[in-house]
Structure formats: structure tokens, C-alpha cells
C-alpha positions as CSV (number, residue, x, y, z in Angstrom):
1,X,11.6,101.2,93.6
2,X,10.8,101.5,97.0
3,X,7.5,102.5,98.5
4,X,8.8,105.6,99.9
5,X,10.3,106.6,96.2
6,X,7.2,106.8,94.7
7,X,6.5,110.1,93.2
8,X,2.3,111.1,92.7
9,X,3.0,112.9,89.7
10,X,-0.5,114.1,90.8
11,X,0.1,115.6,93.3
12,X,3.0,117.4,92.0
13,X,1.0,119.1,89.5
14,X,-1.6,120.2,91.5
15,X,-4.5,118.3,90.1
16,X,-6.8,115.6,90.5
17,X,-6.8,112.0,88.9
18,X,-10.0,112.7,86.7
19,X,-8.2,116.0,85.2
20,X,-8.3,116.5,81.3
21,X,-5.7,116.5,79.6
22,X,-6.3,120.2,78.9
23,X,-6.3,120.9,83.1
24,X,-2.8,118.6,83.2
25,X,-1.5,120.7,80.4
26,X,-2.3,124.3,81.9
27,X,-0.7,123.0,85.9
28,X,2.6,121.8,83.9
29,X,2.6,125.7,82.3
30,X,2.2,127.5,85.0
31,X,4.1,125.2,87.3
32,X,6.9,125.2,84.9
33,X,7.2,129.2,84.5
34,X,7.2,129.9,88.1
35,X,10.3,127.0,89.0
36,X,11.7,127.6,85.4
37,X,16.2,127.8,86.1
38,X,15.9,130.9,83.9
39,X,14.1,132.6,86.6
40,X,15.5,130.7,89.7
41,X,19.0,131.0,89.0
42,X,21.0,129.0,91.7
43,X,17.6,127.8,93.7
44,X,18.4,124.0,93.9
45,X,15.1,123.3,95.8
46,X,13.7,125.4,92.0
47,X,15.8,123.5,90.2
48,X,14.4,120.1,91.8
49,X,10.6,120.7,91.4
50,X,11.2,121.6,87.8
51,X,12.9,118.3,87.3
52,X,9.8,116.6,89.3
53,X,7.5,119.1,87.2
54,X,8.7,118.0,84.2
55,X,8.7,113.9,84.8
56,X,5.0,114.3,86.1
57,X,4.0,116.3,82.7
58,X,6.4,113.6,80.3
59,X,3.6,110.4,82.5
60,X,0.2,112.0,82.2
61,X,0.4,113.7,79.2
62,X,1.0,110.3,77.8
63,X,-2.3,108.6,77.7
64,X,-0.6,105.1,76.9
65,X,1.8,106.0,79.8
66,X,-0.8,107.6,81.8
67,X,-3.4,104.6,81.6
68,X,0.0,102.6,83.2
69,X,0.8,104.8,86.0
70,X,-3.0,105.0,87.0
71,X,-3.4,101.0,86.5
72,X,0.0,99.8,88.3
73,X,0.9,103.0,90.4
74,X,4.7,102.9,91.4
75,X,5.0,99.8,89.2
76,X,3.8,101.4,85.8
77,X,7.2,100.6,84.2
78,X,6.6,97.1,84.7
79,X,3.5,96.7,83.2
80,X,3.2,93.7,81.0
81,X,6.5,92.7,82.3
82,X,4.3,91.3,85.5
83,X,3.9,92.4,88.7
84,X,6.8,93.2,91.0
85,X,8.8,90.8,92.9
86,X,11.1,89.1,90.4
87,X,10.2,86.3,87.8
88,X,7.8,88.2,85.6
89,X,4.1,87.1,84.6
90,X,3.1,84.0,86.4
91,X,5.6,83.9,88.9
92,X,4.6,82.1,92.1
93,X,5.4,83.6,95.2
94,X,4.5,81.8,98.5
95,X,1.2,79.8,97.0
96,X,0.2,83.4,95.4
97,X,0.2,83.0,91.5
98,X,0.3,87.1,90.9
99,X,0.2,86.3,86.8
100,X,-3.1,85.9,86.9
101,X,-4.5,88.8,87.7
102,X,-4.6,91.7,85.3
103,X,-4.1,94.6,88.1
104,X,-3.1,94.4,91.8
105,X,-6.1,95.6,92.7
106,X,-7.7,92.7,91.3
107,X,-5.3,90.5,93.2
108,X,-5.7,92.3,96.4
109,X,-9.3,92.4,96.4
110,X,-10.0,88.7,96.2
111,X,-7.7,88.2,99.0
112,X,-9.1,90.7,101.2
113,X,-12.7,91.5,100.1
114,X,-13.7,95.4,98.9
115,X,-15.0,97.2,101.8
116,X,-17.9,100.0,101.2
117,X,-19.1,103.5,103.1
118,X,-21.4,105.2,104.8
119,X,-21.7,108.8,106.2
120,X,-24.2,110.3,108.8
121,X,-27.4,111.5,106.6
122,X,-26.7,109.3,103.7
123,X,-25.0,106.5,102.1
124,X,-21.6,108.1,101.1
125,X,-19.8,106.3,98.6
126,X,-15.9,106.8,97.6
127,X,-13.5,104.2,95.6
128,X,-11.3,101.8,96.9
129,X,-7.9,100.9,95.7
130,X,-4.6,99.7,96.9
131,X,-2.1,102.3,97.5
132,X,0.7,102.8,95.1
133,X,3.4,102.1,97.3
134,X,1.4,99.4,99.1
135,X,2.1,96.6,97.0
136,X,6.0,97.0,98.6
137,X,5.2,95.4,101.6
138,X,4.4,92.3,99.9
139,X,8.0,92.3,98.4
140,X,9.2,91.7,101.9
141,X,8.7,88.1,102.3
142,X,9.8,88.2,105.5
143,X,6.4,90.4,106.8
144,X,7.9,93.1,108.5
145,X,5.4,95.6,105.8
146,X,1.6,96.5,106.4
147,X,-0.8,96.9,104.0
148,X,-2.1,100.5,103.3
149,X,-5.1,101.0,101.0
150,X,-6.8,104.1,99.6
151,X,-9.8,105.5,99.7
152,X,-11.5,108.9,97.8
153,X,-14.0,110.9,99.8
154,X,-16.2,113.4,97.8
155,X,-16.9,116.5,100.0
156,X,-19.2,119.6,99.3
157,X,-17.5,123.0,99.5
158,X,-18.8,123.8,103.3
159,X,-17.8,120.6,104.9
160,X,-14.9,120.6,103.3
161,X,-13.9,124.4,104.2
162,X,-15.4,124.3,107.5
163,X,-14.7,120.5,108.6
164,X,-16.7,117.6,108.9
165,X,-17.4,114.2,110.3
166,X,-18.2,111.0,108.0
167,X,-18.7,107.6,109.0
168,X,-17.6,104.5,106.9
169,X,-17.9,101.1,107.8
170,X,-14.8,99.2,107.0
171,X,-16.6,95.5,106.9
172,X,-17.5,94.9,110.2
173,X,-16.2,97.9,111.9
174,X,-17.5,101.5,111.9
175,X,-15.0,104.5,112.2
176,X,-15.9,108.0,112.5
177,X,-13.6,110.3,110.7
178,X,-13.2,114.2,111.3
179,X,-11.9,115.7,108.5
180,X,-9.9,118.8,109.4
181,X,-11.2,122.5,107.9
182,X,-9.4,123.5,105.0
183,X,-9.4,120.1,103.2
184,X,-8.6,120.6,99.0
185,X,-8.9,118.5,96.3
186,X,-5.8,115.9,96.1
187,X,-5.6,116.2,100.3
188,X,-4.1,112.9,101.8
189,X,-6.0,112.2,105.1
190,X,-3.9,109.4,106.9
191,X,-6.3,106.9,109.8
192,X,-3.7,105.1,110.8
193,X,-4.7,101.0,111.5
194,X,-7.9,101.4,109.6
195,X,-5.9,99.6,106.4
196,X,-6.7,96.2,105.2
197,X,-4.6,93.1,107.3
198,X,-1.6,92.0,105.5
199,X,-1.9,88.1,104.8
200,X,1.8,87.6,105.7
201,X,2.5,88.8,109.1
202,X,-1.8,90.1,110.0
203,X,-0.6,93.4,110.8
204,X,-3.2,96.4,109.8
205,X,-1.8,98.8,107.6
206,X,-3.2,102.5,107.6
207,X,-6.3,103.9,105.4
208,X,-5.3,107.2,103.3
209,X,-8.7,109.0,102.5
210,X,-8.1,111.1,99.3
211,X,-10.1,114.1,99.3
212,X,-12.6,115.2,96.0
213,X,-14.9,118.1,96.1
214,X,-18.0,118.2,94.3
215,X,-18.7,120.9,91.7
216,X,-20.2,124.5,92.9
217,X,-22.1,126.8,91.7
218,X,-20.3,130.1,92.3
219,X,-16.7,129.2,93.7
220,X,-13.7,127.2,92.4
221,X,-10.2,127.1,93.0
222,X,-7.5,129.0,90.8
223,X,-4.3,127.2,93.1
224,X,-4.6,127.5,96.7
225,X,-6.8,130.4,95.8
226,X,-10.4,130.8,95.3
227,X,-11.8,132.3,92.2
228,X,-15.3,133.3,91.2
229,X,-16.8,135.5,88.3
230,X,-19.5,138.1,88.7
231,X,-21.3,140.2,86.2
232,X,-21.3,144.1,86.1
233,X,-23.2,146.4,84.0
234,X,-21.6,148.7,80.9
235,X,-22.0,151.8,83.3
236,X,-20.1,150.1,85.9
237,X,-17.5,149.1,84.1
238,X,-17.1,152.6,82.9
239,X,-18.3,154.9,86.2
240,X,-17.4,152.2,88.3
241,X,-19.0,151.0,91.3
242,X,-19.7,149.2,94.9
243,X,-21.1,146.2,94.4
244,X,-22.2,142.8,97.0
245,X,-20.2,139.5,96.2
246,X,-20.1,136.3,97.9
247,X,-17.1,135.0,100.5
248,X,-17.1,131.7,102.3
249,X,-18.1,134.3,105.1
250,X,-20.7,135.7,103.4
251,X,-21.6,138.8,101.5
252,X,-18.5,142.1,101.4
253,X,-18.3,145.3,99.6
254,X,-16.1,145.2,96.3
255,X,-15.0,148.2,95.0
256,X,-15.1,148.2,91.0
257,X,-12.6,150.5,89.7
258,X,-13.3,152.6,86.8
259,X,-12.5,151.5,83.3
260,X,-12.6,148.0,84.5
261,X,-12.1,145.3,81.5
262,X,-14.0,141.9,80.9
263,X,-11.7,139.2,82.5
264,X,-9.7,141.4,84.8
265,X,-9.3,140.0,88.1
266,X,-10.1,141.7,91.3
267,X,-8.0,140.2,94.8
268,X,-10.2,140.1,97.8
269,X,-6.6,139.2,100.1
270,X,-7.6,136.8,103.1
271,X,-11.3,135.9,101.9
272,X,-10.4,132.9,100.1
273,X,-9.6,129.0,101.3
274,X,-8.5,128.2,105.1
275,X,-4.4,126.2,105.2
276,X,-3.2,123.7,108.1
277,X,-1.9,126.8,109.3
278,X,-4.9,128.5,110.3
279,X,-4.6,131.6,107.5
280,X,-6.7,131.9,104.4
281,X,-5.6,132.2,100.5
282,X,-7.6,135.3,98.4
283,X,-10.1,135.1,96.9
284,X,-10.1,136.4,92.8
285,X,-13.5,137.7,91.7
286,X,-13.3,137.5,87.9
287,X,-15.0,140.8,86.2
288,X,-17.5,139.7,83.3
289,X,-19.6,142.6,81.5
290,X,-23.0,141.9,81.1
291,X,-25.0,143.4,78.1
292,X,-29.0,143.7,78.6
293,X,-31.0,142.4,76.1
294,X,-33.7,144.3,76.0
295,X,-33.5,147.6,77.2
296,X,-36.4,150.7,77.9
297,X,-37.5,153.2,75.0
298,X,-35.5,155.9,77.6
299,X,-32.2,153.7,78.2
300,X,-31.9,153.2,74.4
301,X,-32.4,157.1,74.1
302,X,-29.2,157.5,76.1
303,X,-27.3,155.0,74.2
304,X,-27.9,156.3,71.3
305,X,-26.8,159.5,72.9
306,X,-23.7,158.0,74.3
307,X,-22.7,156.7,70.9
308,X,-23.5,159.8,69.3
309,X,-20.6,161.9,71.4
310,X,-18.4,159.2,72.5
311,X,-14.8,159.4,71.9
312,X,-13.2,156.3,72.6
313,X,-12.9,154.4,69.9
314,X,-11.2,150.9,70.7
315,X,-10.5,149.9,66.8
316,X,-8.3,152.5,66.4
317,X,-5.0,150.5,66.1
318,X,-6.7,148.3,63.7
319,X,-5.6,150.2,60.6
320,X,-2.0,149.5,61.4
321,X,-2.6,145.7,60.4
322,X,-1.9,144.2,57.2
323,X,-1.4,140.6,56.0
């Protein structure tokens, strides 16, 4: 496989490498309804991502298989049959003896020597591995291949929304970085010439920084979207109501409807995350109910009150159920 055919079943999935199996599961369902043939009838491109959907689900829902992918990228197939090149385990390849190491990392490491990071205000720290296609250029004996190499950069939810400049030193050398607004988790930032120096023809590859956010508080993302939940009272949910909620740009009027249920979602359209193309996603604010408690001598008077002439009754249907 060349290193332009190799697919980040990632990527195609929507999710990030430390995802749960349960998080792989739920992007292969929705992924798979919405490019499903059944409902794309004719749609080639459709038809295409649901192949790609599919292959990415058959890898990482595979721990044996994902383990492989993750260890030997591209090469995963391989594994245990050595690394790539021809000859198997132990094969020696211009003085290099590539049997002997476990993982191409491990190889590519001890030739080059790991380099660290640093950002302005603090030491900031991301991992370092070879890129899955990287190993490719190698296979090229005659050095006309660079080595690229990968990095992950963990960014809060402000610098990553609004944009930000880190600092890493690569060895000896010190880069600034600006990472564009809008940057998600799984973003591919490309630097080009900041990769390691291949060992066969000393030409610098490029540095791919991966992009992680940390965890928040309030938001997370539901897709390209942003989704948060906020608490309403009983009366609320039944009267309904105007209440403050958070936005990346700061606090808006929501509307609560009345008879709003626990778990409905609410669309606040162009509020949520910025794209490359300058627009934002929405943002969902999911409705939770809250119940008090404890509650005053006079607000339990009014309850009871309540109960005592209400109506609805949302057991109703139960009756109809037997085993």
C-alpha cells in the first residue's frame, strides 16, 4: 500500500484515537444511517463513504485488529509478518536490521532521537509518533521520500475555538505555531519542513500536529455541532419560559416552549463551533428537568394542590400492556 492509500479509519468516523469502544460504535450508527444505499439511492459518492464507513467500523471494533492498526498504522496487515519492504522479520535493508524492533516507532526513534514541547505559559506536552504513511518513504531505496512524523496537541476549548499560538522546540530549533480558529478534535495541522530528516537522502519531511481538546465543563461536541444541557424547573417545563444559557459568545435568551420534555433538544442555529469557512455549526442545548429537594411549607401547599386537580395522567396507556 502506498502512503497516499492509507485510509485513517479515524478520521472517517469522526472520532478520536482514545474513543471507547461504545463512542466507535455510536459514530459507525449514525454514520451508517445517514450514507445507508437504502436512503441514497444512486449517490456513488453515498455509496463510497458507506463502503469506507463500514471497513473503518470491521478495524476498530476489533480490539485484536484495532491494537494492529494503532501499533503499525498503514502496515497493520503485516504485523508479525515484519515490517514492510520485502523479506519479512529480520530482513536487512541497507545496514538497517528492521527485525529487531517491535514497532516502527521504536526503530525510528533510535535513529532519530524523540523530540519534546513547549508552549508560551507552560511546558505543553503532546506525543510523538511516526506517521502512518511515513514509513513509505523508506521503501524507496533510492531517497527520493521525506520523513513526516506526528505530533498531538491538547487544546482548551477557547484557544482552540478562537485560535492560538504554541511554541515547541523540535531538538534544537524552536517553532511557533498559530493554530487557525475553529480547530476540532481529529484536525490535521500540516508545518511543512518541521519533520524529522530522512537518513537516506537528509531531506526534512513535514510535522502533522493532531489536534485534542481537553474536557469542559459545560460544552461538548454532538458532530460539527456543539451540544450542552441545562436544567429547568417543573413550572417551566409546563408554563414555559425565557431563560440565560451560555454561547461561545456569551450569555442569549432561549425561549423554552411549553410542554417541553426531559432530553428534548433545543437548536440555537449559528451559535455553535467556527469551520475553515468562516460560518458557525448550532449549538443543541439539551433540556433536563430538575426536581427540588426540599421545598417551602407554601410550595408543597400548591403541589399538593396541583396533584389534587390535575388531569394529565402519563400512565394511562399502561393498562394496554400485557406479557
Amino acid at each position: 500500500m502506498a502512503a497516499t492509500d492509507f485510509k485513517d479509519y479515524y478520521q472517517i468516523l469522526g472520532v478520536n484515537k482514545g474513543a471507547s469502544q461504545d463512542d466507535i460504535k455510536k459514530a459507525f450508527r449514525k454514520l451508517a444511517r445517514k450514507y445507508h444505499p437504502d436512503v441514497n439511492q444512486g449517490n456513488k459518492e453515498a455509496e463510497a463513504r458507506f463502503k469506507e464507513v463500514n471497513e473503518a467500523y470491521e478495524v476498530l471494533s476489533d480490539p485484536e485488529k484495532r491494537q494492529k492498526y494503532d501499533q503499525f498504522g498503514q502496515y497493520w496487515k503485516q504485523a508479525g509478518q515484519g515490517f514492510p519492504g520485502g523479506g519479512g522479520a529480520g530482513v536487512d535493508m541497507n545496514g538497517f536490521d528492521f527485525g529487531q524492533y517491535s514497532r516502527f516507532d521504536d526503530f525510528i526513534n533510535e535513529l532519530l532521537g524523540r523530540f519534546g514541547g513547549g508552549s508560551r505559559g507552560g511546558p505543553q506536552s503532546y506525543s510523538y509518533r511516526t506517521s502512518p504513511g511515513g514509513f513509505g518513504g523508506f521503501q524507496d531505496m533510492g531517497g527520493n521520500a521525506a520523513q513526516d512524523s506526528e505530533a498531538t496537541i491538547t487544546l482548551t476549548y477557547a484557544e482552540a475555538f478562537n485560535g492560538v499560538q504554541k511554541r515547541f522546540n523540535l531538538g534544537n530549533e524552536t517553532i511557533d505555531v498559530r493554530i487557525p480558529a475553529g480547530a476540532k478534535p481529529g484536525s490535521r495541522l500540516r508545518v511543512r519542513g518541521k519533520g524529522p530528516v530522512s537518513p537516506l537522502n537528509q531531506q526534512r519531511g513535514d510535522l502533522y500536529l493532531v489536534v485534542q481538546l481537553g474536557s469542559h465543563p459545560f460544552f461538548k461536541f454532538d458532530g460539527n455541532n456543539l451540544l450542552c444541557e441545562v436544567d429547568i424547573t417543573p413550572d417551566e417545563a409546563v408554563l414555559g419560559a425565557t431563560i440565560k444559557v451560555p454561547t461561545p459568545d456569551g450569555m442569549v435568551d432561549v425561549k423554552i416552549p411549553p410542554g417541553v420534555r426531559a432530553g428534548q433538544s433545543l437548536r440555537l442555529r449559528g451559535k455553535g463551533w467556527r469551520n475553515p469557512k468562516g460560518d458557525r455549526t448550532d449549538q443543541l442545548v439539551k433540556i433536563a428537568i430538575a426536581i427540588p429537594k426540599e421545598i417551602g411549607e407554601q410550595e408543597r401547599e400548591y403541589y399538593e394542590k396541583i396533584r389534587d386537580i390535575r388531569t394529565f395522567n402519563p400512565r394511562s396507556n399502561l393498562q394496554q400492556f400485557r406479557l
